[in-house]
C-alpha positions in Angstrom: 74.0 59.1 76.4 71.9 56.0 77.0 73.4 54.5 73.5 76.4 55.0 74.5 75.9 53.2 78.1 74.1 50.5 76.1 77.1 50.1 73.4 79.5 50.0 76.5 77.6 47.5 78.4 76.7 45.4 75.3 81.0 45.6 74.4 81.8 44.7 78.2 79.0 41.2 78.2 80.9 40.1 75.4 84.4 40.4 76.1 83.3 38.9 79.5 81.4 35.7 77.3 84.7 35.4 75.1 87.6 35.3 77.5 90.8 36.2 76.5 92.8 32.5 75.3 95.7 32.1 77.6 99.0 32.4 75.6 100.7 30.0 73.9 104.6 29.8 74.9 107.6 27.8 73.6 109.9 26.9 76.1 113.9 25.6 74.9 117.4 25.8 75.8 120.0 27.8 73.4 122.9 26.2 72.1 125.3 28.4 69.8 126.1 26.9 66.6 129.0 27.3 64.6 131.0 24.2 62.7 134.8 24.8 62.6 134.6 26.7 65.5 135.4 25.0 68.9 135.5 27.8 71.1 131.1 28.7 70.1 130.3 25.3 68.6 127.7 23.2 70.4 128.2 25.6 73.7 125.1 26.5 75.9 124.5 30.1 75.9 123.5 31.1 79.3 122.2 34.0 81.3 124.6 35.5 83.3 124.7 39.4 84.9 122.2 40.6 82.7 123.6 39.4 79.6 124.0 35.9 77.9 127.5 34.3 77.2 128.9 31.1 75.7 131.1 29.3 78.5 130.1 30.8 81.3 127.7 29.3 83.3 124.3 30.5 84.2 123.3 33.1 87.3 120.5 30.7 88.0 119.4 31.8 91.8 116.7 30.4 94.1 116.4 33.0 97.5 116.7 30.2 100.4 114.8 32.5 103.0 111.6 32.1 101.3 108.8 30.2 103.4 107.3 27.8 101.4 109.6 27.8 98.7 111.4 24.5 97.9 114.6 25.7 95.8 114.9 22.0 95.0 112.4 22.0 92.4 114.1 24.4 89.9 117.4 23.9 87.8 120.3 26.1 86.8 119.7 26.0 83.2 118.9 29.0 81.1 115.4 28.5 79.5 114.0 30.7 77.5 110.9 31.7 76.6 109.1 32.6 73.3 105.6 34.6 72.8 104.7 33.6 69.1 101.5 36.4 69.4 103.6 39.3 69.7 107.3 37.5 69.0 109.1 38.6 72.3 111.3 36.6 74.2 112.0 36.2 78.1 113.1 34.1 80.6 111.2 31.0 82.1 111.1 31.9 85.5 108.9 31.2 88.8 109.7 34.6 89.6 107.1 37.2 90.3 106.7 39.0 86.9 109.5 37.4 84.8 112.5 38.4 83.2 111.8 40.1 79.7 114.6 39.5 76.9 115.5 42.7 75.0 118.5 43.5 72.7 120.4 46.8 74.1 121.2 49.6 71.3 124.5 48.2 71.0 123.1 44.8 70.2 123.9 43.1 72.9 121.3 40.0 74.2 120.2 41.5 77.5 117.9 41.0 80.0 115.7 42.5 83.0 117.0 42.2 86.6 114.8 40.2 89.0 111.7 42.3 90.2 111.7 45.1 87.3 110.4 45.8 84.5 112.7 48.5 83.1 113.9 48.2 79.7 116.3 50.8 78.3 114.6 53.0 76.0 116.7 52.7 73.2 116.3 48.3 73.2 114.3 46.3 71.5 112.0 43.8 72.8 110.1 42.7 69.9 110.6 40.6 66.4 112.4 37.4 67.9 111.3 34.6 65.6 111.4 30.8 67.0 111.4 28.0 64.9 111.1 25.0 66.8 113.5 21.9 65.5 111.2 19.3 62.5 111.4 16.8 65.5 111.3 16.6 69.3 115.6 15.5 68.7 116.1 17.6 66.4 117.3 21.3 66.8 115.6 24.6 66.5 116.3 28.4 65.7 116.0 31.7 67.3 116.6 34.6 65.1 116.4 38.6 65.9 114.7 40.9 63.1 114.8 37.8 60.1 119.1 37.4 61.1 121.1 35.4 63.7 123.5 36.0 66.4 127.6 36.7 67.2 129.6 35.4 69.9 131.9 38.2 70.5 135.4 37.5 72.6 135.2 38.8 75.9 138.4 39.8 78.5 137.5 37.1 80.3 138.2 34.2 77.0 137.2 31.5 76.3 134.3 33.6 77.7 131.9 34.9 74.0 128.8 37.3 74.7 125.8 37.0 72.6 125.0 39.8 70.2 122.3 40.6 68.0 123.8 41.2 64.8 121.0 43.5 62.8 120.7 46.8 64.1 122.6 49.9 63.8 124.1 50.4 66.7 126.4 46.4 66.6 130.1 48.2 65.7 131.8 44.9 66.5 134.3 43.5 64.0 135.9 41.4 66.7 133.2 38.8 66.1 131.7 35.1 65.0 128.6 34.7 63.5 126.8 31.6 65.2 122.9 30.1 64.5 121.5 30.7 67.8 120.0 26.6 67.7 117.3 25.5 70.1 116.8 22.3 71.9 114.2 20.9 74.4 114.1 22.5 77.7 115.4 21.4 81.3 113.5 22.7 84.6 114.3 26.4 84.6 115.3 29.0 87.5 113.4 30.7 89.4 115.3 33.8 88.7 118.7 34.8 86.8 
């Protein structure tokens, strides 16, 4: 018993010596790439009802009831944000723990609503890869499981909604493939 009270205090000294490094996130912007293709090319892809869409503009919301909150200080741009330790994705927001990123079983580029955690059971929330543009002007790519991205037409056109394109349960046909490209990053939302 006393070895084992001595192996536990000995573990807890030096995981208190070594603290844990904080970790290291990539912030950017998405822009949907596709040449030969106005309606996707060069658009921002943007968070919007729990999804993400090319032309549609972004749910970007700052509550104005707040004390001490100055919505002022935060933008209505998506920004996303990349975990390169355990290669998940989420949203850069002020907002009292985050929004996680996740695709949904039928591929579709989804995220949490504010103050939740929940994730469907069937999504995914791991094996985003960023690769962050050769130069700060130059653009980047996000990829899902080692492939890219659709834009997929919408009833609401020019309106496209991002898809992940490798996992069983994408059935689309209906769809363009795009490079999901990065770019630097504008101040984010507090929530989406």
């Amino acid at each position: 018993m006393l070895n084992r009270l001595h192996l536990f205090l000995v573990a807890a000294v030096a995981v208190r010596a070594n603290p844990i490094a904080p970790l290291a996130i990539d912030t950017f912007m998405g822009v949907s790439l596709r040449s030969g293709d106005a309606n996707v090319h060069l658009r921002e892809i943007n968070a919007n009802g729990n999804r993400f869409y090319v032309n549609k503009d972004s749910s970007a919301y700052c509550p104005p009831d707040i004390s001490g909150l100055d919505c002022s200080e935060y933008g209505n741009n998506t920004v996303f944000a990349y975990n390169s330790e355990v290669q998940t994705l989420g949203l850069a927001t002020t907002l009292p723990g985050g929004q996680q990123i996740y695709v949904a079983a039928d591929g579709a580029l989804s995220y949490t609503v504010p103050h939740s955690a929940a994730i469907p059971a069937d999504a995914l929330v791991r094996n985003f890869t960023y690769t962050p543009g050769p130069s700060e002007n130059e653009v980047g790519n996000l990829k899902f499981q080692d492939a890219g991205f659709s834009a997929c037409p919408t009833s609401e056109m020019p309106i496209f909604q991002i898809f992940a394109t490798n996992i069983a349960g994408y059935t689309r046909t209906d769809c363009t493939g795009i490079n999901f490209g990065t770019t630097g990053s504008q101040p984010s939302a507090y929530q989406y």
